[in-house]
C-alpha positions in Angstrom: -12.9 -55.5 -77.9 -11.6 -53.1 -80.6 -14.0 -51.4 -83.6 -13.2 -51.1 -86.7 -13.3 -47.5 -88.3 -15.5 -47.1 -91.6 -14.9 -43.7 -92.5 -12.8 -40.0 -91.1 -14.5 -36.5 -91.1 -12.1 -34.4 -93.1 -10.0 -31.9 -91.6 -11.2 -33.1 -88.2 -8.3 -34.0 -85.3 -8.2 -37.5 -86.5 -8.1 -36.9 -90.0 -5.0 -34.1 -89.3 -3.6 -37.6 -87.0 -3.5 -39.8 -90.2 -6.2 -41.7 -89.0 -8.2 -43.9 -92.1 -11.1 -46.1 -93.1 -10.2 -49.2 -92.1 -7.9 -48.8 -89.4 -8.9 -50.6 -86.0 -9.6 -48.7 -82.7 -8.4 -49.9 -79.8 -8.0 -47.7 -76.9 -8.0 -43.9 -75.9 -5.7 -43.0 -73.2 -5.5 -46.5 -72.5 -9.0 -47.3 -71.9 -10.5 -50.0 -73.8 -13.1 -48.7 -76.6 -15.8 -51.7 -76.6 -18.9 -48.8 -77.8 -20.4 -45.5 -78.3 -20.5 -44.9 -74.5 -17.0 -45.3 -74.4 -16.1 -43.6 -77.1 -18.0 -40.3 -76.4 -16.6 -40.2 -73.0 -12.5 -40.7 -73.5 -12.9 -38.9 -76.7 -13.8 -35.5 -74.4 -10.4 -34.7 -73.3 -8.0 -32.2 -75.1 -5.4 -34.7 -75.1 -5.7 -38.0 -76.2 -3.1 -41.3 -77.0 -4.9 -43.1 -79.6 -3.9 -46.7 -79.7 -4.9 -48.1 -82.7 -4.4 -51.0 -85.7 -3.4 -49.6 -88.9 -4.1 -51.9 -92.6 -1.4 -54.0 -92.5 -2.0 -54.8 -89.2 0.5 -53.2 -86.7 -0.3 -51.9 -83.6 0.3 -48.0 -83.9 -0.3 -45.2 -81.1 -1.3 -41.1 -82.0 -1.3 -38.2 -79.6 -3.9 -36.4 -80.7 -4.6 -32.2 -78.8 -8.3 -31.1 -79.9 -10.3 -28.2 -78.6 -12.9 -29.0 -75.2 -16.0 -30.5 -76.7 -14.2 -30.5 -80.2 -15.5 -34.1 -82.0 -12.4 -36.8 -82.8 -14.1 -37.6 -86.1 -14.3 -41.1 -86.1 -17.1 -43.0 -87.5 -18.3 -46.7 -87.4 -20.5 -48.8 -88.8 -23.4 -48.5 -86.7 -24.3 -46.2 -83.9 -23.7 -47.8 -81.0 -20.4 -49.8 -82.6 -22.2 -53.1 -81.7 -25.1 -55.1 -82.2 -28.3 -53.8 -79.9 -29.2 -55.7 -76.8 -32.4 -57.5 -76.8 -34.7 -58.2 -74.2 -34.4 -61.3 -72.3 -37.4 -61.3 -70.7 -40.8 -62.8 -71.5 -43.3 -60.3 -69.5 -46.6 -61.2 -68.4 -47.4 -57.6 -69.9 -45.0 -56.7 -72.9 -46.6 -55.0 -75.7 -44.6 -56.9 -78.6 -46.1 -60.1 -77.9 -49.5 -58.3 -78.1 -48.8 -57.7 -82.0 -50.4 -59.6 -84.8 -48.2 -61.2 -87.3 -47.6 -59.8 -90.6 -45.9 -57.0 -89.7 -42.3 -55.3 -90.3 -39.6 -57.1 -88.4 -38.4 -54.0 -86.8 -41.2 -54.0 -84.7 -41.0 -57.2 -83.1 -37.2 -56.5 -81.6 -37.3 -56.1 -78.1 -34.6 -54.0 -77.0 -33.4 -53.4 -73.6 -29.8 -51.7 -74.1 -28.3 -49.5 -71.1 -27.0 -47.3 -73.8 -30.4 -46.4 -75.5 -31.2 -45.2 -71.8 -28.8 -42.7 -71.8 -28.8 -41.7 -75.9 -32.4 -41.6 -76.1 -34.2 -42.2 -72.8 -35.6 -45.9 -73.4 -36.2 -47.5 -70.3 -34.2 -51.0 -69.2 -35.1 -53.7 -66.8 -31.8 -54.3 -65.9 -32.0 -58.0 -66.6 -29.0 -58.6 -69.3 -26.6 -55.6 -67.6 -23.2 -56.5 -67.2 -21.3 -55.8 -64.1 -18.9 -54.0 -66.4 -21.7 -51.9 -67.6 -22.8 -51.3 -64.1 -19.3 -50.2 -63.3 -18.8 -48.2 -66.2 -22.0 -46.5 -65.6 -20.7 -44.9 -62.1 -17.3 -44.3 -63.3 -18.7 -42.2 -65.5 -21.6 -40.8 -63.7 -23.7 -40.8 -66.7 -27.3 -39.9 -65.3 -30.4 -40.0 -65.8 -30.9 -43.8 -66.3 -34.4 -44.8 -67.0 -35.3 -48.3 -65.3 -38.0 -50.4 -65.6 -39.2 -51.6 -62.3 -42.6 -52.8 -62.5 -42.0 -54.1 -59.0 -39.8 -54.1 -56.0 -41.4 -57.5 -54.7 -38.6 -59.7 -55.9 -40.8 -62.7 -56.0 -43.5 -60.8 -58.5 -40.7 -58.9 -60.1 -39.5 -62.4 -61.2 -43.1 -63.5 -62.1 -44.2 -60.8 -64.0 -40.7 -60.8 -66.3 -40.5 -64.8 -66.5 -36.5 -63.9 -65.5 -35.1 -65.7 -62.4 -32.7 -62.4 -62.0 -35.5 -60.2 -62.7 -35.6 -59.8 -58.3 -32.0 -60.0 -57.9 -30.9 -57.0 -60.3 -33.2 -54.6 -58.3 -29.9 -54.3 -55.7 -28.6 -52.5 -58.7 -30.8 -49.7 -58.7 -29.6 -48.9 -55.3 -26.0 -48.8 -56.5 -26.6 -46.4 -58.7 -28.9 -44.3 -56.2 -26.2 -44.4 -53.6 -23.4 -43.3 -56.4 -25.5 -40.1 -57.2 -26.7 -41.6 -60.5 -30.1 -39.8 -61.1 -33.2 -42.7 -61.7 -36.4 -42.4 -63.8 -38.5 -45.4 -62.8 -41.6 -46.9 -65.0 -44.2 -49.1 -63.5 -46.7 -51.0 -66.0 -49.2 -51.8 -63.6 -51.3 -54.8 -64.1 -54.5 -55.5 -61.6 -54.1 -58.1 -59.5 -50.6 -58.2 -59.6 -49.0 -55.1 -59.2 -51.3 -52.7 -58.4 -53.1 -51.9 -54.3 -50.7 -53.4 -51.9 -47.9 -54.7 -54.0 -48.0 -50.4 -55.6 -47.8 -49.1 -52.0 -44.8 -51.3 -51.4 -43.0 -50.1 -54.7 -43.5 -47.0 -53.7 -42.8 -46.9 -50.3 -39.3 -48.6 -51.6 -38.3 -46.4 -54.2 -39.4 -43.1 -52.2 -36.9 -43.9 -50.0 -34.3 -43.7 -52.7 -32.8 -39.8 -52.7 -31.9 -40.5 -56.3 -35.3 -41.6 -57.8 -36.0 -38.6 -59.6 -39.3 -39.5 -60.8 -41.4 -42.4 -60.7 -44.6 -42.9 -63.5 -47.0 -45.3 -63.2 -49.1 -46.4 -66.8 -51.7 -49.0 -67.0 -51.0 -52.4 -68.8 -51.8 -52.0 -72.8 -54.1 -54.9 -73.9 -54.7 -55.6 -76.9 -57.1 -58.1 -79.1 -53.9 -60.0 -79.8 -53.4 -62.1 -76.6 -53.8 -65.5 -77.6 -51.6 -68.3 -75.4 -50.1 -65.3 -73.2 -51.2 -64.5 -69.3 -54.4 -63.5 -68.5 -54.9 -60.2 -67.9 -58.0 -57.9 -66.9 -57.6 -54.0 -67.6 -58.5 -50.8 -65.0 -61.7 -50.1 -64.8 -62.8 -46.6 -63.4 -63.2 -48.0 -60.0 -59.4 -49.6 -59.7 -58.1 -46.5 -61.9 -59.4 -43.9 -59.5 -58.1 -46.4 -56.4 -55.0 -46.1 -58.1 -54.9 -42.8 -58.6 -55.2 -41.9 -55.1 -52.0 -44.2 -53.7 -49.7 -42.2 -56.3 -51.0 -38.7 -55.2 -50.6 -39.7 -51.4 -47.4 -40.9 -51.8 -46.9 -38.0 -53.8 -47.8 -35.3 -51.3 -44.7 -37.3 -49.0 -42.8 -36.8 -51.1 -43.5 -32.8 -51.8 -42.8 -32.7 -47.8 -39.8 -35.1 -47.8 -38.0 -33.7 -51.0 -39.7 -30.9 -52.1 -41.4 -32.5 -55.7 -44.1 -35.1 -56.1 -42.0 -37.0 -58.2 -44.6 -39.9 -58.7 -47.4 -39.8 -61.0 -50.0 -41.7 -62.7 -50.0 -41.4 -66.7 -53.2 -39.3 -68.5 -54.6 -42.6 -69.4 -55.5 -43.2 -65.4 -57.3 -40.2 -65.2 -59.3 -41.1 -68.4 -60.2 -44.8 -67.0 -61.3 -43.3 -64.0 -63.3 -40.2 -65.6 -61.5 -38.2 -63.4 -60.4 -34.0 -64.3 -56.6 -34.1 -65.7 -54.1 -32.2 -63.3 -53.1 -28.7 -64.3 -49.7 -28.2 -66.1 -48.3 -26.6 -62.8 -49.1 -30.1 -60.9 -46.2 -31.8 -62.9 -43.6 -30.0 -62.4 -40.6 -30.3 -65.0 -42.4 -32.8 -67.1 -40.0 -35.7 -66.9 -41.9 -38.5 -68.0 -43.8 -37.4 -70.9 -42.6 -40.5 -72.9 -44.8 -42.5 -70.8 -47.8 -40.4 -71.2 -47.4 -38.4 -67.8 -48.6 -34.7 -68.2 -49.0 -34.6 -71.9 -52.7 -33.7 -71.8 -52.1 -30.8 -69.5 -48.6 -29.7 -71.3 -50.7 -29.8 -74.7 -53.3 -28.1 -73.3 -51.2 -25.2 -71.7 -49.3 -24.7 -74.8 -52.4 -24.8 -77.2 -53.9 -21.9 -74.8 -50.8 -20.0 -74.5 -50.4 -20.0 -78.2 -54.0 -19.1 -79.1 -54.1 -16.2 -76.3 -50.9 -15.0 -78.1 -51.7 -15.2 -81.5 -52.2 -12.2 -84.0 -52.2 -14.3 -87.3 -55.1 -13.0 -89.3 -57.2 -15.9 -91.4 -57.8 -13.6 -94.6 -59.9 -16.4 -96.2 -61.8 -19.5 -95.1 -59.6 -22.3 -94.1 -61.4 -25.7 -94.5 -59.3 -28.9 -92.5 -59.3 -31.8 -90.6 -58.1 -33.2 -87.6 -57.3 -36.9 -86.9 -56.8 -38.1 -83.4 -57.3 -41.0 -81.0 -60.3 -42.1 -79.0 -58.5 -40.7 -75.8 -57.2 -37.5 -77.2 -60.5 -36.7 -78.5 -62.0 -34.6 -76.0 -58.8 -32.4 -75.5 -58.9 -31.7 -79.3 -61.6 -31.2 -79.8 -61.7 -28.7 -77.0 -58.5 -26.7 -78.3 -60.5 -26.7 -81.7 -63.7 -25.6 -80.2 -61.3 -22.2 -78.8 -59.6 -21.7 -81.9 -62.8 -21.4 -84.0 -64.2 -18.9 -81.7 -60.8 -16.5 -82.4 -60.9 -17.2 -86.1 -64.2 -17.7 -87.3 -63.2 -18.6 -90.8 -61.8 -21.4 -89.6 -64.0 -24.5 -90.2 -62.5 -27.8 -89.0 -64.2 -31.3 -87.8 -61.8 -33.2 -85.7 -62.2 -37.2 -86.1 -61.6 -39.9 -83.6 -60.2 -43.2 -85.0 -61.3 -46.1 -82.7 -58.7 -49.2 -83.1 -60.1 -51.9 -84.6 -56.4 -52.8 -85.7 -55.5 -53.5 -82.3 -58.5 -53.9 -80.5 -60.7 -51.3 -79.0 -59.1 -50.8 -75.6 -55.4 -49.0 -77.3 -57.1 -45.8 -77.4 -53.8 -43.4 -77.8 -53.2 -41.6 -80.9 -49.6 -43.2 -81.1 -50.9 -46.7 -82.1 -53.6 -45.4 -84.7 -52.8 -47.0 -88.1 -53.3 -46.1 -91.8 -55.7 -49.2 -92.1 -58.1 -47.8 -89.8 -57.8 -44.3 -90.6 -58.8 -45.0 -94.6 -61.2 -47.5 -93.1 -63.3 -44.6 -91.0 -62.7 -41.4 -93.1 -63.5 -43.6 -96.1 -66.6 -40.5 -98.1 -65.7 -38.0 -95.5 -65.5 -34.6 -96.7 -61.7 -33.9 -95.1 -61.0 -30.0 -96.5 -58.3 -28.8 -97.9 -55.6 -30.6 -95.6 -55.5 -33.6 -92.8 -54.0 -33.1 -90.0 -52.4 -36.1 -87.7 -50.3 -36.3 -84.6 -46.5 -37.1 -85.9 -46.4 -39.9 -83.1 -48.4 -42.3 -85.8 -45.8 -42.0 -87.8 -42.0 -43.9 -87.4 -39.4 -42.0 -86.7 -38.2 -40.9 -90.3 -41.7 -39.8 -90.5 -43.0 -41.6 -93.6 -45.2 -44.6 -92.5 -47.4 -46.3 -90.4 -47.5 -49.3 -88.0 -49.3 -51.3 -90.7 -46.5 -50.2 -93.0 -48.9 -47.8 -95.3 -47.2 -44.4 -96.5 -47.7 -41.0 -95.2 -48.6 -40.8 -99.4 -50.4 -44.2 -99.8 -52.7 -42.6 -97.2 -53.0 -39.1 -98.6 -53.9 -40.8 -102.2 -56.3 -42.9 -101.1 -58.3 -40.2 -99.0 -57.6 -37.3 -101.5 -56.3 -35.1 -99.0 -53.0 -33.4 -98.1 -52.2 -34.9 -94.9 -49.9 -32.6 -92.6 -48.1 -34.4 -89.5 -48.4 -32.2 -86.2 -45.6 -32.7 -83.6 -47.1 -32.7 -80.0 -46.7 -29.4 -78.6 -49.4 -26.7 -78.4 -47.9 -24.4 -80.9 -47.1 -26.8 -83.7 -50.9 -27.5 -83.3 -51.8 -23.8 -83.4 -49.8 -23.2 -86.2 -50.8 -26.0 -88.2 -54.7 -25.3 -87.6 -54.1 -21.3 -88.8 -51.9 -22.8 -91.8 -48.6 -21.2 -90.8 -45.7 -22.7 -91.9 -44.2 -25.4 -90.0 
């Protein structure tokens, strides 16, 4: 496979080459360029032989000398210099099928791309990975990789993901632990078919892997929108707090066999089963904050810290709002509660939005929506700004999951409405009125 180059940064090694737009990439030092994983690896080396199709169509080769770490300065028409992977499983659990209709298209693609694991920590099920990729993978020794294991039944593996090489890929996962390649595992429990024995066999499996770096467990998502898919029945605090206490002993073996505890259960465990949140020291390195493990107690720690170390002086009463989800509630509220007593000019309410968008059991802040927001604030007296976790928002920060507008929302309430990335200082900062 060979790319196609759409533009040159000026004065960069390929530009000084005679590079252009246009011109087709084939190869550096003669390994084949099929993506960005590719790409960013050959392009490391100080000396390169470009191979390459110019614009009338004749194969041409460049040696190119750049600086260590220096960019090439190619660029191509999308990211990844292909089209995404897509998931080809159907899971019993999967979230996207859970969605009601009507929304964006973005958020019904599925993606399950070895190279989003690396670039930005998404988690793959190793389903539709090539053996070239898993090859490639090793050669380079490009670690962590973030799997999806669910299971390590193959059986149930292949009945939860509705893929008849959902079982047979999980060989793979040794590969890579026996080549050194570092592993983050997920497991989306689901009771009665993952969780009690079939969890103590997943975990007595991968804590035998030297490699599996760390292991997070979350409970299946459920929401109102599960018409024609499996039936499913969520934790309950019994079956949370069972839960719970496989992953801490397994745990404690593993702070004898290696050292770390390197398997958790996510915040929302601890919340089902109305059981206190671990301290911030109990999770070591945080690895697995994506999928909810240790955020309560990092936020927490952070939003202390920050208020035991801040001088900033309130001059004037300072009138806001918080917004949050049912589960965050408490902890908000509590880092609210603290901040009030240092600054008593401060006067804030903090509001929790239940989810009647996607049913009341999605309680995380993440999956709040405009609708319901507007909905419950609707003759609330908000101050003079709103505050909201950034996580509602898309990634270029603007909108909702119902597609509303950061300023759709703000004109409809009245309010200035200030997204708060999820560390304890933003927060602090944000409550005093500092500057972001």
């Amino acid at each position: 496979m060979s790319v196609i180059i759409k533009s040159v940064d000026l004065k960069s090694p390929a530009d000084k080459a005679g590079l252009k737009e246009g011109y087709t990439l084939i190869s550096i030092n003669k390994n084949d360029i099929m993506d960005v994983l590719d790409y960013r690896f050959y392009q490391n080396n100080t000396k390169l032989r470009i191979e390459y199709i110019d614009d009338k169509g004749k194969i041409k080769r460049k040696r190119i000398k750049k600086e260590d770490y220096e960019e090439l300065g190619l660029n191509f028409e999308t990211y990844l210099m292909d089209k995404q992977h897509s998931c080809l499983n159907k899971c019993v659990f999967c979230f996207i099928d859970q969605l009601p209709k009507g929304m964006r298209d973005s958020l019904y693609f599925k993606d399950d791309d070895s190279r989003l694991s690396f670039l930005f920590g998404n988690y793959i099920t190793l389903t539709n990975i090539t053996e070239h990729e898993i090859e490639r993978i090793i050669k380079m020794h490009i670690s962590p990789i973030n799997i999806s294991v669910h299971t390590t039944n193959p059986e149930l593996r292949v009945k939860m993901m509705k893929n008849k090489n959902a079982g047979n890929v999980l060989s793979v996962i040794k590969r890579f632990n026996d080549a050194g390649i570092k592993i983050n595992c997920q497991l989306v429990l689901c009771p009665g078919y993952n969780d009690g024995e079939e969890l103590k066999r997943t975990l007595s499996d991968l804590t035998e892997l030297q490699n599996a770096e760390c292991i997070a467990a979350v409970p299946v998502g459920l929401t109102k929108y599960r018409d024609g898919l499996a039936e499913l029945v969520p934790f309950n605090p019994r079956t949370a707090a069972e839960t719970i206490d496989i992953i801490d002993r397994y745990g404690e073996e593993c702070i004898k066999k290696y050292g770390s505890r390197r398997i958790y259960a996510s915040d929302e465990f601890y919340l089902l089963a109305k059981r206190q949140m671990p301290d911030a020291e109990y999770y070591g390195e945080f690895l697995q904050l994506e999928n909810g493990v240790g955020l309560w107690a990092l936020l927490f720690k952070e939003a202390t810290d920050a208020i035991a170390e801040e001088e900033y002086k309130l001059n004037q009463k300072r009138k806001i709002s918080v917004v949050t989800g049912v589960a965050a509630y408490p902890l908000i509220t509590e880092i609210v509660d603290k901040c009030k007593q240092k600054w008593d000019n401060l006067e804030c309410k903090v509001y929790k939005i239940k989810n009647n968008f996607f049913g009341e059991k999605i309680t995380v802040a993440g999956l709040v929506t405009a609708t319901d927001i507007k909905e419950q604030l609707k003759g609330e007296i908000l101050g003079e700004e709103m505050l909201i976790p950034a996580v509602m928002l898309r990634k270029e920060g603007d909108m909702f999951l119902d597609s509303i507008t950061l300023n759709e929302l703000s004109r409809d309430l009245g309010v200035k409405i200030i997204p708060v990335d999820n560390d304890g200082y933003s927060l602090i900062d944000a409550l005093l009125g500092k500057e972001l």
